[in-house]
N, C-alpha and C positions, 0 to 999 in steps of 0.2 A: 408467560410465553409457552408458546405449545411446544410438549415434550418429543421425543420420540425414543423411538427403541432404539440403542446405536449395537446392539447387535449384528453380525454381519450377514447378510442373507445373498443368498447364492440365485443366480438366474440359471436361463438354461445357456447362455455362452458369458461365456471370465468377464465380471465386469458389468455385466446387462443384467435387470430384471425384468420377469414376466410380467404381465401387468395383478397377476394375483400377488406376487411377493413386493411390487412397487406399492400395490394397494395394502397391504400389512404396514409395509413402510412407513406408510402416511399417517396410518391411525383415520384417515378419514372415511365415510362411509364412501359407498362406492359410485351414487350419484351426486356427491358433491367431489367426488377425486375424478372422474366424467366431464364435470361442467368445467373445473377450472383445465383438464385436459385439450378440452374444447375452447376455449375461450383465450389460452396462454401457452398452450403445449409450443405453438412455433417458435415466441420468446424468448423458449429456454429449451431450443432445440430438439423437440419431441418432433419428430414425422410418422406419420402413420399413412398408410397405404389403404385401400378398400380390401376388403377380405382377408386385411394382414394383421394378426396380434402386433400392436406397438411393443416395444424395449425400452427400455429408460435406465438411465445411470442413477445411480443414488443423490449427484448433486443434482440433476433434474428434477428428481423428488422433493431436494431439499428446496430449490426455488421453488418451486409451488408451494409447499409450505409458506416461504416468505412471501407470496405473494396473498395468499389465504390471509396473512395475519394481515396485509396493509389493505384489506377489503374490509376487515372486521376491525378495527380499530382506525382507520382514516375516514370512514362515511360516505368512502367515494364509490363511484357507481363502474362497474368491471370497464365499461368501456372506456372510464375514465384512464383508469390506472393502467392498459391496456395502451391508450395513447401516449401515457408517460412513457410507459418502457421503450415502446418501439421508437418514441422521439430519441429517447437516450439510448438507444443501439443505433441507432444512425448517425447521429452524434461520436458516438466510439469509433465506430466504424472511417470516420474520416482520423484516425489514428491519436487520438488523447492516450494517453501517456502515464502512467502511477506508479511511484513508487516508493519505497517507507527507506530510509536510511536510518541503521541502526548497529547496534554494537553490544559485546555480552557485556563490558565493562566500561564508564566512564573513564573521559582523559585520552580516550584515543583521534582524537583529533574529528568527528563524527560529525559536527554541527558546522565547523568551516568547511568540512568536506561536501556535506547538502548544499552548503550555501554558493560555492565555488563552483561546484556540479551546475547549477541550476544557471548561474550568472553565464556560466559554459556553451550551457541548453542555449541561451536566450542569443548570446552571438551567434551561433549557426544556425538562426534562425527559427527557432521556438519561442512559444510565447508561455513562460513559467512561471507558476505562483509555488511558495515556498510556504506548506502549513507547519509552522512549528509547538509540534504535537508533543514535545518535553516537559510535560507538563508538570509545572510547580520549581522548571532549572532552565526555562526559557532566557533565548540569549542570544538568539538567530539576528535578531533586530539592531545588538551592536555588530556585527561585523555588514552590516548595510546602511550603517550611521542613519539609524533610525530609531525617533521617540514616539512610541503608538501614543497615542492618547485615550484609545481602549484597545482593551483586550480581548481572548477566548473567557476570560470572566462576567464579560456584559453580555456577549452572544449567551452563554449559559445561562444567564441568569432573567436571559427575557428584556434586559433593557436596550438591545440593541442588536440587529440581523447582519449577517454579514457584509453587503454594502457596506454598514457604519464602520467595522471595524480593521477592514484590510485597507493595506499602506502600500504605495507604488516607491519603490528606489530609482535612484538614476542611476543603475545599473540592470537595467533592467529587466528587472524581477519585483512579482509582487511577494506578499507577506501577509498570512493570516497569522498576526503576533499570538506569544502565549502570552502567559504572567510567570514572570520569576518570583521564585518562593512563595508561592502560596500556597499553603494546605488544602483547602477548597477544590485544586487544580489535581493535586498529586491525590485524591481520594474521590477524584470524582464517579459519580455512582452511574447506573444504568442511564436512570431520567437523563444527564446532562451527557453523556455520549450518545444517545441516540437524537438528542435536539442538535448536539455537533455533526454527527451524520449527517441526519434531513436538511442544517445549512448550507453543507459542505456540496449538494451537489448543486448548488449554485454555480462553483465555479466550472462546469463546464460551457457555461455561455462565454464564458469570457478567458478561457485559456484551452492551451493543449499539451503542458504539462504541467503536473503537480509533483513537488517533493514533500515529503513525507519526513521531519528530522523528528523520530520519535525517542523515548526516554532509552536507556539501558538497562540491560537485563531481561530476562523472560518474565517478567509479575503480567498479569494478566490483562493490566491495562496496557503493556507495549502489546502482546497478541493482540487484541483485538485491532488495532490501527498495523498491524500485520496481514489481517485478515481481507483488507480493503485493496489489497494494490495489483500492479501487474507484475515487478520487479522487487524482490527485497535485497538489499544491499546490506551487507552485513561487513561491517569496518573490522578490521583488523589489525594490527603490529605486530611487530617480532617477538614482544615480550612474551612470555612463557603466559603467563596469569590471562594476558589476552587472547592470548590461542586457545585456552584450554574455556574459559566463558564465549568465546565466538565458537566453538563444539555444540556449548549448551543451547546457541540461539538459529545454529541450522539443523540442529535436531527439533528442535520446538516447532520451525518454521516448516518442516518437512511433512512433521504430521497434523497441519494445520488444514481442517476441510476447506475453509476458504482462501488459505497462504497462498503466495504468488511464487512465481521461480527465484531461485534463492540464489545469487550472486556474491561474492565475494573482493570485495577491495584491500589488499594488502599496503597500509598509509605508513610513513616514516621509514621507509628501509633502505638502505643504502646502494641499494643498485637491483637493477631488474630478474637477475638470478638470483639472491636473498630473498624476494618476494615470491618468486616459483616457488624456492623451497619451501616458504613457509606454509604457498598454498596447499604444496604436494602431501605433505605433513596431517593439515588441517582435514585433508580432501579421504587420501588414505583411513584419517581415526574416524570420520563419517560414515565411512562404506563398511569400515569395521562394526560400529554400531548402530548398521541398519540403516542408516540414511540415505537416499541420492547422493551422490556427488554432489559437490554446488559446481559453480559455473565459474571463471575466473574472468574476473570483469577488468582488469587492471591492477596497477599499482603506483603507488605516490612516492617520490624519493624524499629520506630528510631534507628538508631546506629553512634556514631559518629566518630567510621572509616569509615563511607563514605566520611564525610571532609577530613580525615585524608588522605584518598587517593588522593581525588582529590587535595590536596594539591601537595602530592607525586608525581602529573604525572601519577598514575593508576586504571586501576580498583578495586576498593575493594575486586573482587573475588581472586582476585590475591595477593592482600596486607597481604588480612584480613580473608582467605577463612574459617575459623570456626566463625567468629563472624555471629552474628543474621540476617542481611540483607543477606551475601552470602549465607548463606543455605536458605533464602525464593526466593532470587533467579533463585539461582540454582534448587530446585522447581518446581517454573514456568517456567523453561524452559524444565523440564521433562514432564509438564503438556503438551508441546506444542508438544515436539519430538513425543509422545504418539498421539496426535491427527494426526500427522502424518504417524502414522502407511498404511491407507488409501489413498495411494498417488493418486484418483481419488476423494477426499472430498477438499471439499472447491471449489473456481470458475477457475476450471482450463483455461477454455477456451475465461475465461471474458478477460486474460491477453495479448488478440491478443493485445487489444488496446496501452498497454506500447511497445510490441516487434515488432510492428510498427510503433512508434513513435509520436502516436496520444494520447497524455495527454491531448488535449482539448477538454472536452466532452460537450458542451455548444453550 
């Protein structure tokens, strides 16, 4: 993969490069960092003027880059990949939806909360698939009382694309299943995350939301499926232990080139002022060490039909839909639907890099 300098190089206004320092940036020569200019600068929001030196951001640079590399390693022809993009910014642009649900430590309730979220999404009228990206402690599929019959282990391994292997509930949500306990899954290397990429934008034909229930903790392989979204949602509890690893995974996510806006869910807390706090808590040791604020996206009260469901094989929205957790919920996912009124908010175009199959941003 092509390297670059991560050096920080200054333009002449905070933020912009010249195009002599964009051109350093690239490492490319300067009639091939020209062509793809010409060819993809709209893309990836490059405007240039007659008589006017162009500006470029750094992530602009970096898309050309990823665009360089799916010229030189796909066989396809510029106008090809050209057509893809601009298909798939039109595509965004009618408002698709991403985003990774995750947590610094297991046990916090993470995987019913994706799964609950998404069944949420789908009443108020979205159409949601659920990739459960926990890979090697997949588990998404019992609480939608669901037996894949393949996995992300067939899709990786070549025997089977994703048509074969996504499953529809009657609650309406789809499911790109993982495999529980596999090693294979939990160490999967470059090769099989970038064939999960390049399958993975499949699903915008056929949805306009994805949830993201990826693993816990910051190891390298939750970044990368962090690096994909528009929203990362970062679970929380009151426990001490979880507050202080949910630190560790929006400071990760903060300084992620590709990370998405980083949000926060406070789950189990006993009333809507204990979950403030904890935000406030969380928000404050952030700002302390350097990070954005995150966003506060809601909170979950204990309830213990949440067990009760997942005993059941279901969502709680579905089991239990007036008790205390479904309607905070349900909530939060009117908070989200609403932010999507604005189908051009959020990073629509950062998304080339999943719907070409380039998840390794490194």
């Amino acid at each position: 993969m092509m390297q670059m300098d991560t050096q920080p190089v200054r333009g002449d206004r905070a933020g912009l490069l010249s195009f002599h320092d964009a051109l350093n940036l690239s490492g490319l020569s300067e009639s091939r960092f020209r062509f793809l200019e010409r060819e993809f600068g709209p893309c990836v929001g490059i405007r240039t003027q007659f008589f006017t030196p162009a500006e470029y951001s750094a992530r602009q640079v970096r898309l050309l880059l990823k665009v360089e590399e799916v010229l030189s390693k796909s066989g396809r022809t510029p106008a090809e990949v050209r057509e893809k993009i601009e298909g798939f910014l039109a595509t965004r642009g009618k408002g698709i939806w991403t985003a990774a649900v995750t947590s610094g430590k297991g046990g916090v309730g993470k995987t019913s909360l994706a799964v609950n979220l998404a069944v949420s999404l789908g009443r108020l009228g979205a159409r949601p698939t659920i990739v459960d990206a926990d890979l090697g402690l997949a588990n998404a599929h019992l609480l939608l009382d669901l037996l894949p019959r393949r996995d992300i282990r067939d899709l990786l391994s070549g025997r089977a694309v994703l048509e074969d292997i996504i499953v529809h509930s009657r609650y309406g949500v789809s499911l790109v299943p993982g495999a529980s306990g596999s090693k294979e899954l939990a160490d999967i290397g470059r090769e099989g995350r970038e064939r999960l990429a390049a399958e993975l934008r499949n699903l915008y034909y056929s949805t306009d939301t994805i949830v993201i229930d990826t693993g816990s903790g910051i190891s390298e392989k939750v970044l990368r499926f962090l690096r994909l979204v528009d929203d990362i949602i970062v679970v929380v509890t009151p426990n001490v232990a979880s507050c202080i690893d949910a630190l560790a995974i929006v400071r990760a996510a903060a300084g992620e080139v590709w990370g998405g806006r980083v949000n926060v869910i406070v789950n189990r807390c006993r009333d809507e002022a204990a979950a403030e706090d904890v935000f406030c808590r969380l928000s404050k040791a952030a700002v302390r060490l350097g990070a954005p604020s995150p966003r506060y996206l809601g909170h979950v009260l204990e309830d213990h039909r949440v067990e009760e469901a997942y005993q059941e094989g279901m969502p709680v929205t579905s089991l239990s839909p007036a008790c205390g957790a479904s309607r905070c919920i349900r909530k939060i996912a009117r908070t989200i639907l609403s932010d999507r009124r604005d189908p051009l908010s959020g990073r629509a175009d950062d998304m080339i890099e999943i719907f070409q199959g380039l998840a390794d941003a490194s």
